[in-house]
ZAVEXTOR-123991 format. One line per 10 residues: number of its first residue (from 0); their letters; for each residue x negated, y negated, z of C-alpha. Coordinates in steps of 0.5 Angstrom, whole numbers, plus 2048, in hexadecimal, padded with zeros to 3 digits. Each point is the difference from the previous one (the first is absolute). Layout:
<rs>
NUM) A) X:Y:Z | ...
</rs>
This chain:
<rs>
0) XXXXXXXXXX) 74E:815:751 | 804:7FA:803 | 808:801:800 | 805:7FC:800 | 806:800:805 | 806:7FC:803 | 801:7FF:806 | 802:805:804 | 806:802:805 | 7FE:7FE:807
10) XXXXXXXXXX) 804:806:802 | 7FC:805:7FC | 7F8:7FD:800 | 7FB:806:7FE | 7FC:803:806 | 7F9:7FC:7FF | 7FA:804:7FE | 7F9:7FE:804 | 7FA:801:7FB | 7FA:7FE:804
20) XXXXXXXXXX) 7FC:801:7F9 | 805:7FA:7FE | 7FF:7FB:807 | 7F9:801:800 | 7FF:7FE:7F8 | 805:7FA:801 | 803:7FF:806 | 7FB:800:804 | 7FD:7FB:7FC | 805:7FB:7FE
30) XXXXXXXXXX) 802:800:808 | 7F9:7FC:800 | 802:7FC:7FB | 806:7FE:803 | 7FD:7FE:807 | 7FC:7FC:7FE | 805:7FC:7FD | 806:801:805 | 7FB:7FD:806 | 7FF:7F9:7FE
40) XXXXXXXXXX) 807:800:7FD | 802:802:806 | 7FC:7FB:804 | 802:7FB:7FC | 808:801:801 | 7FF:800:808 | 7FC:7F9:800 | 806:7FD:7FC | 805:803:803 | 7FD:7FD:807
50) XXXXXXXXXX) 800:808:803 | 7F9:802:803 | 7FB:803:7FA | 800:807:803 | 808:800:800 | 7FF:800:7F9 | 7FB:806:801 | 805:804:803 | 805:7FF:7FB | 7FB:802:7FB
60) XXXXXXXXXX) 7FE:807:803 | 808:801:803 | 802:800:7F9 | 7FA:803:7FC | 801:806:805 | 807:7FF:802 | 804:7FF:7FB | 7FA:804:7FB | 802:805:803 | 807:801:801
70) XXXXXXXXXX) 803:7FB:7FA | 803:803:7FA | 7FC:7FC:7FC | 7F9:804:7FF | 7FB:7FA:7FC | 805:7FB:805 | 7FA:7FC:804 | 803:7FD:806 | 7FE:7FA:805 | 800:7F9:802
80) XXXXXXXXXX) 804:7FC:7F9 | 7FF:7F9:7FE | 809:7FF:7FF | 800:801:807 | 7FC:7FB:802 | 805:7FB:801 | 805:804:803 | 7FA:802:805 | 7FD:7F9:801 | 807:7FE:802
90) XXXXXXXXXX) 802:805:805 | 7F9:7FE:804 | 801:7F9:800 | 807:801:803 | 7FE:807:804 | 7F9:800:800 | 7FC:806:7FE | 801:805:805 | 808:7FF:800 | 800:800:7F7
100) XXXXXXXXXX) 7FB:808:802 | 807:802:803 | 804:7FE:7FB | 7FC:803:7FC | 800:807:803 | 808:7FF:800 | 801:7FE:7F8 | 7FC:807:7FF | 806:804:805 | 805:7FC:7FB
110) XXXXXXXXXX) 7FB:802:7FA | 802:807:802 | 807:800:801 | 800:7FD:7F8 | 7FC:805:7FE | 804:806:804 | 806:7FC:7FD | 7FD:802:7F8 | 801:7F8:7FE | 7F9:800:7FD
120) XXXXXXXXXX) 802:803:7FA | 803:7FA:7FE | 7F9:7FE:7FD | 801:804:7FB | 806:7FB:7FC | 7FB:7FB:800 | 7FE:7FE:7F8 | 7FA:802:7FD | 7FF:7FA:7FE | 801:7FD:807
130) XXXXXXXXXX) 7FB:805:802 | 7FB:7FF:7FB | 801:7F8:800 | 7FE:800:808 | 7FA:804:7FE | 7FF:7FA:7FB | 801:7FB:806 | 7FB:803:806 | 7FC:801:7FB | 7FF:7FA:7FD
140) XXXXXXXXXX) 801:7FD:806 | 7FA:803:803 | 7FC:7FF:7FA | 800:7F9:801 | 7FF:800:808 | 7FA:804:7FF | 7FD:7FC:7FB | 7FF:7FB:805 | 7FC:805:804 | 7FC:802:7FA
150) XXXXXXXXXX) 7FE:7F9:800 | 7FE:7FF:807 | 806:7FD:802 | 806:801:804 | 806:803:7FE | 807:7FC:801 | 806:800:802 | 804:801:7F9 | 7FF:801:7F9 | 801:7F9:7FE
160) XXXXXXXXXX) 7FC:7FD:806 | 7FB:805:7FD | 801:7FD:7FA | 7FF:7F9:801 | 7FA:802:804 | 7FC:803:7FB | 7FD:7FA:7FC | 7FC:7FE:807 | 7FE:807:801 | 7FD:800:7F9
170) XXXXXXXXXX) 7FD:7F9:803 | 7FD:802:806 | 7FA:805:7FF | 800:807:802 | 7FB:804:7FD | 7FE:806:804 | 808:801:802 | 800:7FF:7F8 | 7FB:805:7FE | 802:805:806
180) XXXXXXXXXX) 808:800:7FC | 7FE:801:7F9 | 7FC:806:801 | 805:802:804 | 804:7FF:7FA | 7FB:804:7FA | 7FF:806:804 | 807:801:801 | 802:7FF:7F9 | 7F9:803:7FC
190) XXXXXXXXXX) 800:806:806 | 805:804:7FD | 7FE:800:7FA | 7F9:802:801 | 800:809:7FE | 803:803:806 | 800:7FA:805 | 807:801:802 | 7FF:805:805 | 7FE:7FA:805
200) XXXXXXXXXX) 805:7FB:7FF | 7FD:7F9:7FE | 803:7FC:806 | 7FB:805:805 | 7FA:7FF:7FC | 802:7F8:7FE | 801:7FF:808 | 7FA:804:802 | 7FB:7FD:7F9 | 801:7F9:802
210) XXXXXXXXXX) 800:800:808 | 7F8:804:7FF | 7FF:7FA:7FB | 802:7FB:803 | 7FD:803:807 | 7F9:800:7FD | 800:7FA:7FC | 803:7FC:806 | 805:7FE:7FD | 804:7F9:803
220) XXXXXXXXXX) 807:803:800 | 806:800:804 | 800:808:803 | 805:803:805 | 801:7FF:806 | 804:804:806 | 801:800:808 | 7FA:800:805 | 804:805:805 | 805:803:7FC
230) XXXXXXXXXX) 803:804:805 | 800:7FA:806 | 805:7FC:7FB | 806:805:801 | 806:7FD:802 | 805:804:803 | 808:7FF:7FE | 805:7FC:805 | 808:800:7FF | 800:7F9:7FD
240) XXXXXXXXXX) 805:7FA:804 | 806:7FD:7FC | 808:802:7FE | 801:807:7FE | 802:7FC:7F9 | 7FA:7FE:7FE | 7FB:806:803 | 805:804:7FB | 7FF:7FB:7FB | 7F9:801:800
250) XXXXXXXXXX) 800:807:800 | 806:801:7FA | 7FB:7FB:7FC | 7F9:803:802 | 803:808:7FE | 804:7FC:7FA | 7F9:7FC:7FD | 7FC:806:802 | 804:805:7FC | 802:7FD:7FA
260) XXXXXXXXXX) 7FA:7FE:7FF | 7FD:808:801 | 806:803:7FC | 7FE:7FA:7FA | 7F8:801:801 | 802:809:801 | 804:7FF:7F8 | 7FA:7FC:7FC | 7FB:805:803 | 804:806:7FD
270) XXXXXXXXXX) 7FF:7FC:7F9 | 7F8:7FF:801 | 7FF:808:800 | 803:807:7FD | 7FF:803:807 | 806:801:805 | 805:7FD:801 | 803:7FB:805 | 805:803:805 | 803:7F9:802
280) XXXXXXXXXX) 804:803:807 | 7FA:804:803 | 7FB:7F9:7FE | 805:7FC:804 | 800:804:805 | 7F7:800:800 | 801:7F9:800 | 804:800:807 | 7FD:804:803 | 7F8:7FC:7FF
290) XXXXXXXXXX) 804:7F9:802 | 803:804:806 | 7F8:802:801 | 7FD:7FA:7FD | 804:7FC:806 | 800:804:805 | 7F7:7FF:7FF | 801:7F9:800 | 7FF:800:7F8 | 804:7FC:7FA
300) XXXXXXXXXX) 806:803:7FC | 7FE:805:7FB | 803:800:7F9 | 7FE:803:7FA | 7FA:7FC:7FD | 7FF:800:7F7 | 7FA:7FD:801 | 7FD:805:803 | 805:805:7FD | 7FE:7FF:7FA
310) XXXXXXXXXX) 7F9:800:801 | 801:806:802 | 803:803:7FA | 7FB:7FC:7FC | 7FA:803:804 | 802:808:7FF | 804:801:805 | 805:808:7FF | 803:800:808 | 802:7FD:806
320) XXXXXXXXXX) 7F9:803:803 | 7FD:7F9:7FD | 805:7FB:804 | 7FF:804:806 | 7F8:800:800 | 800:7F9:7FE | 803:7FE:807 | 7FB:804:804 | 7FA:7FE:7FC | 803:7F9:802
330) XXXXXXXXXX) 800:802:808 | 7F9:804:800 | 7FC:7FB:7FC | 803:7F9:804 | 7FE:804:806 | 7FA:803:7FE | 7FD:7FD:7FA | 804:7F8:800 | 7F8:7FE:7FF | 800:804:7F9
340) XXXXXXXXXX) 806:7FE:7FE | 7FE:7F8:801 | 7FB:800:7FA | 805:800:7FC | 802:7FA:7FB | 807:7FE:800 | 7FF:7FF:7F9 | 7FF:807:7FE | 806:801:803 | 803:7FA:7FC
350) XXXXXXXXXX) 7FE:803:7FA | 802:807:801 | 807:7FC:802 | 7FF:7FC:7FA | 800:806:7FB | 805:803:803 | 805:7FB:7FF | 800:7FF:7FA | 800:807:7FF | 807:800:803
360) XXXXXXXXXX) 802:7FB:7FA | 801:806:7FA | 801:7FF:7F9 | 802:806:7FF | 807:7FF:805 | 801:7F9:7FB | 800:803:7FA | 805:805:802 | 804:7FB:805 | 800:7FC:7F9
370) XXXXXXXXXX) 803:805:7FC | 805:802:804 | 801:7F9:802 | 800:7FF:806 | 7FA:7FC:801 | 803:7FA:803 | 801:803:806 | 7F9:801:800 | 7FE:7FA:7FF | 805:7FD:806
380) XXXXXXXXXX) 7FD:806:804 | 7FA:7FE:800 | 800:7F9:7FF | 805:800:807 | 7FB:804:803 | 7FA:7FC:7FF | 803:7F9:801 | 805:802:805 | 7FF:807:804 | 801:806:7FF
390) XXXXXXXXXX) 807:800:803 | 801:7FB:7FD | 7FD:802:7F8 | 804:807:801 | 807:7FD:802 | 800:7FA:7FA | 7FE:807:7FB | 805:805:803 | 805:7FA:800 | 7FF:7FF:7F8
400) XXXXXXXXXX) 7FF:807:7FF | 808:801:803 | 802:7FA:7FB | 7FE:803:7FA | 802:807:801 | 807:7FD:802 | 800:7FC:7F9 | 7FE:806:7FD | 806:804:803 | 804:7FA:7FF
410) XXXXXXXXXX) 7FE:7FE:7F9 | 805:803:7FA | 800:7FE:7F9 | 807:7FF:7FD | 801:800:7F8 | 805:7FE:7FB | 7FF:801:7F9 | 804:801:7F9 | 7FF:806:7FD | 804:802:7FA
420) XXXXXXXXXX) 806:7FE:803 | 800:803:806 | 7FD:7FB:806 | 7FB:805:804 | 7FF:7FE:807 | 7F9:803:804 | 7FE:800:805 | 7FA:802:804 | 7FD:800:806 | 803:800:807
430) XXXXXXXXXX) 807:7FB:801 | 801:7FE:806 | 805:7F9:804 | 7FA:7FC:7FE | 800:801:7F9 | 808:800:7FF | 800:7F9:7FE | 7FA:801:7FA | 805:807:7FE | 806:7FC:7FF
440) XXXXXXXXXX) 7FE:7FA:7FC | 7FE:805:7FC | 806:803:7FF | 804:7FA:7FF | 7FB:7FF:7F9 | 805:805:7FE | 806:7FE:7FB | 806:802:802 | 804:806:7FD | 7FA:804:7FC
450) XXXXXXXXXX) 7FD:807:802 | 7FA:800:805 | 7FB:806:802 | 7FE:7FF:808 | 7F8:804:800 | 7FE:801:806 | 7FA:802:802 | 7FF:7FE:807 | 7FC:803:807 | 806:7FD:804
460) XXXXXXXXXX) 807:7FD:800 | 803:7FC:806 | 807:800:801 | 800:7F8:7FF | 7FE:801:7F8 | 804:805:800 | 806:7FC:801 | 7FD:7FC:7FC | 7FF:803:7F9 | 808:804:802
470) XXXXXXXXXX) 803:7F9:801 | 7FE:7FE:7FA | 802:807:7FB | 805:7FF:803 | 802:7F9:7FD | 7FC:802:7FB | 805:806:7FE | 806:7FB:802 | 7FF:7FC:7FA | 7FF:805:7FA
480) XXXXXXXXXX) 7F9:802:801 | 7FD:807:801 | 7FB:802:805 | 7FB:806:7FE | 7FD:802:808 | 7FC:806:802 | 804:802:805 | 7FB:805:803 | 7FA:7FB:800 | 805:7FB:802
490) XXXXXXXXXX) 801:805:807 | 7F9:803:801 | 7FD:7F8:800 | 805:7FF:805 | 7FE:805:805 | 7F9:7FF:7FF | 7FE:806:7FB | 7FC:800:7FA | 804:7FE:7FA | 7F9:800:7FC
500) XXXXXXXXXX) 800:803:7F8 | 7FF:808:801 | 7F9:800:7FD | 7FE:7FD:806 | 801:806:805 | 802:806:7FC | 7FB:804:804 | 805:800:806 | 806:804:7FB | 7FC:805:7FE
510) XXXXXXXXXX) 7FF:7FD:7F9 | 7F9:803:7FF | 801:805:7FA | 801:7FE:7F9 | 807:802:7FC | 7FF:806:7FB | 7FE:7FB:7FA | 7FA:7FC:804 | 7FF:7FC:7FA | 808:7FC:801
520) XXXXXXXXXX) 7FF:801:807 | 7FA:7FC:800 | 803:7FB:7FB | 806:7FF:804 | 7FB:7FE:806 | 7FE:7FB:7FC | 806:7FD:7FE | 802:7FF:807 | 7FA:7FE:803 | 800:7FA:7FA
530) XXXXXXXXXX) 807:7FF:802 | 7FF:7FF:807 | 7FA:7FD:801 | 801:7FA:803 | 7FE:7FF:806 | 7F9:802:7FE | 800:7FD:7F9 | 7FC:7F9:804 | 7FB:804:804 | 7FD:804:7F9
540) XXXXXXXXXX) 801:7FA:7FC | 7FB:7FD:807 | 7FC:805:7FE | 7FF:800:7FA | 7FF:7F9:800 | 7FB:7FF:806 | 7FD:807:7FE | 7FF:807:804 | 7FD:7FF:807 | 801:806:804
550) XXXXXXXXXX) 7FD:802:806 | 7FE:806:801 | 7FD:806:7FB | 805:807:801 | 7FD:806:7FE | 804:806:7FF | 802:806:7FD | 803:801:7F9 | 806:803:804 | 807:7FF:7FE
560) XXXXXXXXXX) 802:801:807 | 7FB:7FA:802 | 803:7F9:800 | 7FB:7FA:803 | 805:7FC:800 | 805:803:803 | 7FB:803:806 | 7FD:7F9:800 | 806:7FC:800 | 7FD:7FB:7FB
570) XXXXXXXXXX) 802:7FD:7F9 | 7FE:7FD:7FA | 7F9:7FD:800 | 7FF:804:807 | 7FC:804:7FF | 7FA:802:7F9 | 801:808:7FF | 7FB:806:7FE | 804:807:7FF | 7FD:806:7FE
580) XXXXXXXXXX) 800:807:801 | 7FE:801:807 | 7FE:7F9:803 | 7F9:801:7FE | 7FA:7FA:800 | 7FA:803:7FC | 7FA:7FD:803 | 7FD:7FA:7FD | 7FC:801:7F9 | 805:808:7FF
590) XXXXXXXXXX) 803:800:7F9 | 806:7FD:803 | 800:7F9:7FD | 808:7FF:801 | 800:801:808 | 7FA:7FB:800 | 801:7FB:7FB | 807:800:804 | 7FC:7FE:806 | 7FB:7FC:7FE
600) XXXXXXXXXX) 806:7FB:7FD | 804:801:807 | 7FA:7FE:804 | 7FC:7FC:7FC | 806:7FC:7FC | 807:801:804 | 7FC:7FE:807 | 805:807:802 | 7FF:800:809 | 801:807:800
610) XXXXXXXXXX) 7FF:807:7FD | 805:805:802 | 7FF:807:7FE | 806:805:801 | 801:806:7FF | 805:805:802 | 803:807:802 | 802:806:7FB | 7FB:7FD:7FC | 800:804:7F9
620) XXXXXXXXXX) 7F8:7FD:7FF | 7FE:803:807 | 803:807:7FF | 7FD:800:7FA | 7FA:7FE:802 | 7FF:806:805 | 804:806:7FC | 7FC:7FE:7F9 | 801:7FD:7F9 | 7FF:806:7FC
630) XXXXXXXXXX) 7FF:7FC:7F9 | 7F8:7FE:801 | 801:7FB:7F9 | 806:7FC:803 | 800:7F9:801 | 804:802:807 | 7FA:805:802 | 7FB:7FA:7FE | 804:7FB:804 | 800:804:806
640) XXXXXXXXXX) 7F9:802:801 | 800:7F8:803 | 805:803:807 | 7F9:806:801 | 7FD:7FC:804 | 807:7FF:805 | 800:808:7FF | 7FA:800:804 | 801:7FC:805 | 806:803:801
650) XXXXXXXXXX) 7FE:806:801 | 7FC:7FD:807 | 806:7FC:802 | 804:803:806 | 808:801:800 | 803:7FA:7FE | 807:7FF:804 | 807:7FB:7FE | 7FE:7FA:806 | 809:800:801
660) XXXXXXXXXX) 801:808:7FF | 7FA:803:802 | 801:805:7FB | 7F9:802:7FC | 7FF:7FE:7FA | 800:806:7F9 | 7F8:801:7FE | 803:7FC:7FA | 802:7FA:804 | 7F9:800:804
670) XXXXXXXXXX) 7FD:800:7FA | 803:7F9:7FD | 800:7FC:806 | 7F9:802:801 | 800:7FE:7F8 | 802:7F8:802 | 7FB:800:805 | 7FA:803:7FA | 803:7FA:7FB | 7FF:7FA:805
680) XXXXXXXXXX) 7F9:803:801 | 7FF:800:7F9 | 803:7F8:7FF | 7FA:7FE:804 | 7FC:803:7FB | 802:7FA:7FB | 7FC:7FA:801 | 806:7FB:801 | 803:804:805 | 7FA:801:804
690) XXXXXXXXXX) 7FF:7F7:800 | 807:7FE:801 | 802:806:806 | 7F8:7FC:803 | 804:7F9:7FF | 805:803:804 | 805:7FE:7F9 | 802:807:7FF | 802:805:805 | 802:808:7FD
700) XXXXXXXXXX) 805:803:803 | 802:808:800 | 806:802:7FF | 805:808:7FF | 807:800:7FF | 804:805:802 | 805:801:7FA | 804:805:805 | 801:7FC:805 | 800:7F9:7FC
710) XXXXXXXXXX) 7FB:7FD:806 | 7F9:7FD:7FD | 7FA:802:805 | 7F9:7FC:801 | 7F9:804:7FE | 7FA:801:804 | 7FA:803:7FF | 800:803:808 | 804:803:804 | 807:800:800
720) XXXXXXXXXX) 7FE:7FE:7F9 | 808:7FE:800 | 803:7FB:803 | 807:7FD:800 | 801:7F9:7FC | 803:7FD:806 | 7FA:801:805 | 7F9:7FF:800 | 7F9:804:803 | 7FD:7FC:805
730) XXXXXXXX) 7FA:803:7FD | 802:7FE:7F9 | 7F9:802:7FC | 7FE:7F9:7FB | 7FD:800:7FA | 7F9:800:804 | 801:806:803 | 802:805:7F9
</rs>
């Protein structure tokens, strides 16, 4: 079962497991698929970079077996980038090649200090839209660059370059480069389609099933080519000549690009896979510590590369064992087997590379960006990343995500208005210096000497508003007219407390029990939801408008105790919700109509991204399930024949302990945990679920909440079967492997 995490505390990373079932079944293979991709990729840097190609071989098994081993960022595959190939290609033209490998062997000792400093974790304040906005950029960026390669040509130096040369690359006439490229591209998009192909990823067999055809049939393409005599090309690192400013400079601005771009590269491979999460201090110091080796062999700086991570993910690698092998299969076939590798068409590797991404350019992300209106932040993301760099693309999408958050933070909305006499003056939002001028224009619409109510229903106020709106009470008392203020709200805003309606967050006073009278109770909740509504009354009336589109499908308990939003932290519109008495999904064809319809309409109809099952503790259906229900005709007997299944696998699961407290669970908690597990099973046996979790459009998740200790724990159908919602296995099992 896939999981869902954040990402985790670099201070309390899980221990790794290893799983040799899993590296053999996944690692293995995607570490073929992407050292086939990484050698002419990294051929190609070192050329343009004008360091000698077997730097950029080095570079490639340092950071495969270097930084893959002691990185925190598992699926992270490191090497030779693209985005220092200026910055390279710069340093050897004013130093020549063996004084820029000392410096880089320095950028990778001041990497580590960073790392050791902890400012890695800084990456993590990066906007989503950002991230997934770059994803958008590389990846469309190398969409098109290879598309010339596809074509028999070669790629050029820029997207626009690249643009502007493919009506002369339509014309010119490659058709053995052409027919290589869109095989490549068929088999990888009808494979994975084909019954129980996905246990050999599509880019191994694409690579391997066109580099035969093209073999045999004596195909005039374009293949790769490496260095005669490796290791007679090692160049051994010399201190560089020049002022003590300009060799620091170079070694700051190497380790600056080196680990920005392997931080940035850490955070959009954490958004490709389900798998563990990045640790950005410890992946800082696995990078310092292959560019310190990388220059001590005389190779290239090394950073994280998204290309090759996300090939990595796409290909099915679970742990770090696929990076790591990927840079020995680089250092034993170059050396004992460059003739084999020759044989392959750079055109099959283009169009592995072609796929990948446009893979990276996700409508999923789109619609979420565009319903939570962040979209033009991932637009200028990945504009500035194709047209302008990497850099330069995050730094223009960071720098409108800051402007928009400062208006949002910034922006108030100030009202005056008439009402049965009394003018009743509103104000929401947060009010602060900028804002000032709006409020007291406002005010002075007000006619002297008439009664006015203040509504204040504000996150923050600052002391310049403050003075605003007393300066004018003030006066406004001074001739003859009176001033209602909430006095309390008035304070609370002013030292940046909650001053939102009570029926907002009456969880944290304890207000969980009805009156005696629950019918008055009830009403008057009511009475005061409709009076203070407000400040959501826009975003339901959105809703209503524009119509329901949630995003997840949260299956759970009918228990009084449960609360999906409160647990998920979600609000209307979030989330489509199926409760019944033991959090059950009856397979496919049961007499369970209602559950199925319900998934059907979310799957096939909402376009759902997720299924959640949640179960839970000192749950009742659970007990009842194993002490029995001792009237045969109830509905409630019949309703719990469906949990006899989870019974049974109960029975042969081992104890199953808290992941924090280690304390063991009761038979009855074991048994629901075990229960989520069973209905994730039971998901799969409906036909809509089964395609779209194929597609790769629905992920399920488990998970069991601990109503005790208010702590929500994700499920898996192994040992330690829990786990905490803010850590991750290194072995998370996926929906192939259930």
């Amino acid at each position: 079962m896939p999981t869902m995490t954040t990402s985790e505390s670099p201070a309390h990373s899980p221990p790794e497991r290893v799983s040799w079932h899993l590296i053999l079944r996944h690692d293995l293979p995607a570490s073929l698929v992407v050292f086939l991709i990484a050698i002419p990729l990294s051929l190609g840097i070192a050329a343009a970079s004008g360091a000698p190609l077997i730097a950029g071989l080095v570079a490639a098994v340092v950071g495969g077996v270097v930084a893959g081993t002691f990185g925190g960022s598992p699926l992270q595959v490191s090497g030779p980038a693209a985005g220092l190939t200026v910055v390279v290609a710069g340093l050897v033209a004013e130093f020549g090649w063996a004084a820029t490998a000392a410096i880089t062997c320095a950028a990778g000792v001041l990497q580590i200090l960073l790392g050791i400093t902890r400012i890695g974790r800084l990456a993590l304040s990066l906007s989503p839209a950002v991230v997934h906005g770059m994803l958008a950029g590389i990846g469309i960026t190398i969409a098109v660059q290879q598309l010339h390669v596809v074509l028999g040509g070669r790629a050029q130096s820029s997207l626009i370059a690249n643009l502007a040369g493919l009506p002369a690359q339509l014309v010119a006439h490659h058709p053995g480069a052409v027919l290589v490229g869109v095989l490549t591209v068929l088999l990888l998009l009808l494979w994975p389609r084909l019954p129980k192909a996905r246990i050999v990823p599509a880019p191994l067999v694409a690579v391997v099933v066109v580099t035969a055809v093209a073999a045999v049939f004596k195909v005039d393409v374009t293949r790769v080519e490496l260095p005669n005599a490796p290791l007679q090309e090692l160049i051994v690192p010399v201190l560089p000549d020049g002022g003590a400013v300009k060799i620091a400079t170079a070694v700051l601005t190497v380790a600056l690009v080196a680990s920005v771009e392997s931080l940035l590269s850490a955070v959009a491979v954490d958004k490709l896979h389900r798998g563990r999460r990045s640790n950005l201090d410890r992946e800082l110091i696995g990078q310092g510590m292959a560019n310190a080796v990388s220059g001590a062999l005389g190779g290239m700086p090394v950073t994280g590369v998204i290309v090759r991570s996300s090939t990595n993910v796409a290909a099915g690698a679970r742990t770090r064992a696929s990076a790591v092998m990927h840079g020995v299969w680089i250092a034993v076939f170059v050396l004992a087997a460059g003739a084999m590798l020759e044989l392959i068409p750079m055109a099959a590797l283009a169009g592995v590379l072609l796929v990948t991404g446009l893979r990276l350019v996700q409508l999923a992300h789109i619609r979420t960006l565009l319903r939570h209106d962040e979209l033009l932040v991932y637009v200028v993301t990945a504009a500035g990343v194709a047209v302008l760099g990497l850099a330069e693309g995050v730094l223009a999408g960071l720098a409108l995500a800051l402007a928009r958050v400062l208006f949002r933070l910034a922006r108030a909305t100030v009202t005056a208005t008439e009402e049965d006499g009394v003018w009743v003056v509103r104000i929401h939002g947060t009010l602060v210096f900028v804002g000032v001028a709006s409020l007291v224009r406002t005010l002075r619409t007000i006619p002297v000497g008439v009664p006015v109510r203040v509504e204040l229903q504000v996150d923050h106020l600052d002391h310049a508003a403050y003075e605003a709106i007393e300066d004018w009470r003030r006066g406004h008392l001074a001739r003859g007219g009176s001033v209602e203020l909430n006095r309390a709200a008035f304070r609370a805003a002013l030292h940046g407390e909650s001053a939102r309606p009570r029926w907002l967050h009456p969880w944290q006073h304890g207000q969980l029990v009805l009156e005696p009278d629950q019918r008055i109770s009830m009403l008057d909740g009511i009475r005061e939801f409709e009076a203070s509504a407000d400040p959501i009354r826009p975003m339901l009336a959105k809703l209503a408008a524009d119509g329901q589109r949630p995003t997840q499908l949260f299956i759970t308990c009918a228990d009084s105790r449960i609360v999906p939003n409160l647990i998920t932290t979600t609000g209307p519109g979030d989330q489509f919700c199926v409760r019944n008495v033991g959090n059950l999904v009856p397979p496919y064809g049961s007499t369970s109509t209602s559950v199925a319809a319900t998934i059907e309409y979310a799957v096939e109809v909402l376009g759902v991204a997720s299924i959640v099952v949640c179960g839970h503790s000192h749950c009742g259906a659970a007990a009842a399930a194993l002490d029995g229900v001792p009237d045969e005709g109830s509905a409630l007997k019949n309703w719990l024949r469906h949990l006899e299944a989870s019974v049974r696998r109960s029975a042969h699961v081992p104890d199953i302990a808290d992941p924090v407290t280690g304390v063991k669970l009761s038979a009855a908690d074991k048994l629901s945990v075990t229960n989520v597990a069973v209905q994730l099973e039971n998901l799969r046996s409906f036909d809509c679920v089964q395609r779209a979790e194929n597609e790769g459009r629905l992920e399920l998740v488990g998970l069991w909440f601990d109503i005790g200790a208010a702590a929500a724990r994700l499920v898996l159908d192994r040992e330690p079967y829990l786990v905490r919602a803010d850590e991750e296995l290194a072995t998370a099992t996926t929906p192939a492997d259930s």
